[in-house]
N, C-alpha and C positions, 0 to 999 in steps of 0.2 A: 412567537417563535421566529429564529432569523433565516430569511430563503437565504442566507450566505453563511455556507459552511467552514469555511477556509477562505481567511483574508490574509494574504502575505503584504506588508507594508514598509519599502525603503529597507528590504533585506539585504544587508551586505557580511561577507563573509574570506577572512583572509587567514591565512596560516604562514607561523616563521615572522611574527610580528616585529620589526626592527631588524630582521637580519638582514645581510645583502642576499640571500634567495627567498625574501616574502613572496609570497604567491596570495594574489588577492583573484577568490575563485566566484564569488559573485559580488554586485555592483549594482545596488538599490534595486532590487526588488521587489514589483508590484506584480500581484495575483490575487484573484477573485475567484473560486468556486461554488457557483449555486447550489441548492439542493437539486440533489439528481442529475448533474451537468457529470457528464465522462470525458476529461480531457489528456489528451496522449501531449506526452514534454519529451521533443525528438532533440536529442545533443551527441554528439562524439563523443566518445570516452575521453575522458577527463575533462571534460567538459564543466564538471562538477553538478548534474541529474542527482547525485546520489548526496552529493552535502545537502542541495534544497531540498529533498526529499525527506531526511534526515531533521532537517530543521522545519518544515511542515510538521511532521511527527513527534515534533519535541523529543526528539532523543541526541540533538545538538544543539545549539545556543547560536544567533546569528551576534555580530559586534555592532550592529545597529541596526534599528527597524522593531519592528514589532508582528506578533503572530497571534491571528484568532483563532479557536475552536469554538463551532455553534455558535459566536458570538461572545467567547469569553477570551477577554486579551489574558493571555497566557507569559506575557511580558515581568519577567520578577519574581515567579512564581517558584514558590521551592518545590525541590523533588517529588517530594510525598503528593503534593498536587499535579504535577504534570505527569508521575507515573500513575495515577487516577486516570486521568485523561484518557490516555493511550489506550489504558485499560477498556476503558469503556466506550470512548468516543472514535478511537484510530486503529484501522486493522492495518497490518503491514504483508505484502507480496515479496520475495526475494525471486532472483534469478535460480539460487538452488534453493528446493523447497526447507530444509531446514527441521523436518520433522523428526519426533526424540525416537531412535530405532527402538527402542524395546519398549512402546507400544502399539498397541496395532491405531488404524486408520482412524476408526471411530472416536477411541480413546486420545488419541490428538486432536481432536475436537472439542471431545468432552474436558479433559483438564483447563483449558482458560477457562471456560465457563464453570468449575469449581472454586477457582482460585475466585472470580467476580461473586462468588455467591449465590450460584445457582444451584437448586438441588438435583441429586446425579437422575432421579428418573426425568427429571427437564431434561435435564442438558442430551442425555443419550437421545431420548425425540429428536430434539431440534439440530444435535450431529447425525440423525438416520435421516431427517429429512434433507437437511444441507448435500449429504452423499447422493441421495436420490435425484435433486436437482441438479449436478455434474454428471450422472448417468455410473457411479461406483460404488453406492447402495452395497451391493452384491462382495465387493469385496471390501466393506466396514473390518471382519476379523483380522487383516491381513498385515502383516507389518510391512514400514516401507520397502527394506529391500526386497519383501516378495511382488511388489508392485512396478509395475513400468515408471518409465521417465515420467511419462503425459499422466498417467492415475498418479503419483505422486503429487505431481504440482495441483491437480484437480482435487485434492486431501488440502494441501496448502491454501489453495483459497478457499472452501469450507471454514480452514482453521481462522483463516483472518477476518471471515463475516462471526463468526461463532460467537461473540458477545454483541452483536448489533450494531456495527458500529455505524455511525455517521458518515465516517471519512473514510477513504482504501486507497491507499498509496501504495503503488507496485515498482518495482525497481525491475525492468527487463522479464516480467514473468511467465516468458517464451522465451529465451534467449538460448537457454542449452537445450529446446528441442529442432530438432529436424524440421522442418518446413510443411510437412502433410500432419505430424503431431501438433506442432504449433499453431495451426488453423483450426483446429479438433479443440485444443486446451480453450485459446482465445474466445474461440465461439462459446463455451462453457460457462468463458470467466464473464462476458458480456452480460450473456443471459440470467445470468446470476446475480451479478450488478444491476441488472433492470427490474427484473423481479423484486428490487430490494429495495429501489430507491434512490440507494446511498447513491454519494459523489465521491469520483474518483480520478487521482491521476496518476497516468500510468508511463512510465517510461520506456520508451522502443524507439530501434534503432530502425525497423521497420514501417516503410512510409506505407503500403498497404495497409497493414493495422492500424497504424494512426489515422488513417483516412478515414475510418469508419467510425471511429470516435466524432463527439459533439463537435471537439474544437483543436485544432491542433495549434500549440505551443513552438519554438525552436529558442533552446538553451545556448547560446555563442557568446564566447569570452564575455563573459558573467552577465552579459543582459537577456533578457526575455523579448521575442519579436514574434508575429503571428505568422504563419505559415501561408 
């Protein structure tokens, strides 16, 4: 088995190809995540966080370069396989949590893991346990809008560990909370991620947060530099 989860290789990434406004938003791209390595990627807005992020996850395509999951170049691969992938191997964080209103907490847990093939007395386990280690257990019945910002996003990453994944890419996933929630959520999301194993990168604009992570990253006009 590979101790490297995510290998980004000579990622480059440009949009408006030939026109006079191309915007070329990353510029060879090299990244390595171990197993279990939690690294925070601090960039500006527009910076382009969210294309690499995007193209980790295989739900974009770079113009050159190549990208591993667990050790499987993922370079060429059709759809049906990289939606596999994701499935199983990549959880995603957003800035808004994204959860489908008309079901409650738990039940946004449990659905990925139906769709992956898990049977429903699993999957409700393993979304009451995921809730419990967030500390919102208690309010599994509840649908999102009866839930806060901070329990919201705390459902949110549940849902993104919910099929096991290997890999957690977050995009900002404190960014619409207040500052005493956001240290509440963060701590949540941490502990959660440790308990797990997995490797993770996480995008914040906040250099606090990032500090506390393994390794900190800086996204600038499209290259990658250590902090």
């Amino acid at each position: 088995m590979s101790d490297v989860v995510l290998r980004l290789s000579g990622i480059s990434k440009a949009y408006n190809h030939g026109k006079p406004n191309e915007v070329t938003v990353l510029r060879g791209i090299d990244l390595t995540l171990a197993r279990g390595e939690v690294v925070a990627l601090v960039a500006p807005s527009g910076a382009g966080k969210s294309t690499l992020l995007h193209i980790a996850g295989l739900l974009d395509t770079p113009d050159t370069g190549t990208v591993e999951i667990a050790g499987t170049d993922m370079t060429g691969k059709r759809d049906a396989a990289r939606t596999a992938v994701r499935r199983s191997d990549v959880g995603f964080i957003y800035q808004f949590h994204h959860l489908l209103p008309e079901f409650s907490a738990l039940e946004n847990i449990v659905l990925p893991q139906l769709a992956n093939g898990v049977a429903r007395a699993e999957a409700k386990d393993r979304a009451t346990a995921l809730l419990d280690q967030v500390g919102v257990a208690h309010r599994g019945a509840h649908r999102p809008a009866e839930l806060s910002g901070g329990e919201q996003q705390r459902v949110a990453f549940c849902r993104a560990l919910a099929n096991a994944p290997k890999l957690l890419l977050a995009d900002e996933p404190t960014g619409n909370l207040d500052p005493t929630t956001s240290e509440t959520v963060f701590s949540a999301l941490m502990a959660l991620v440790r308990s797990t194993g997995l490797s993770a990168l996480i995008a914040t604009h906040n250099l606090e947060l990032a500090a506390r992570m393994d390794r900190q990253i800086r996204l600038d006009q499209g290259k990658l530099a250590m902090l």
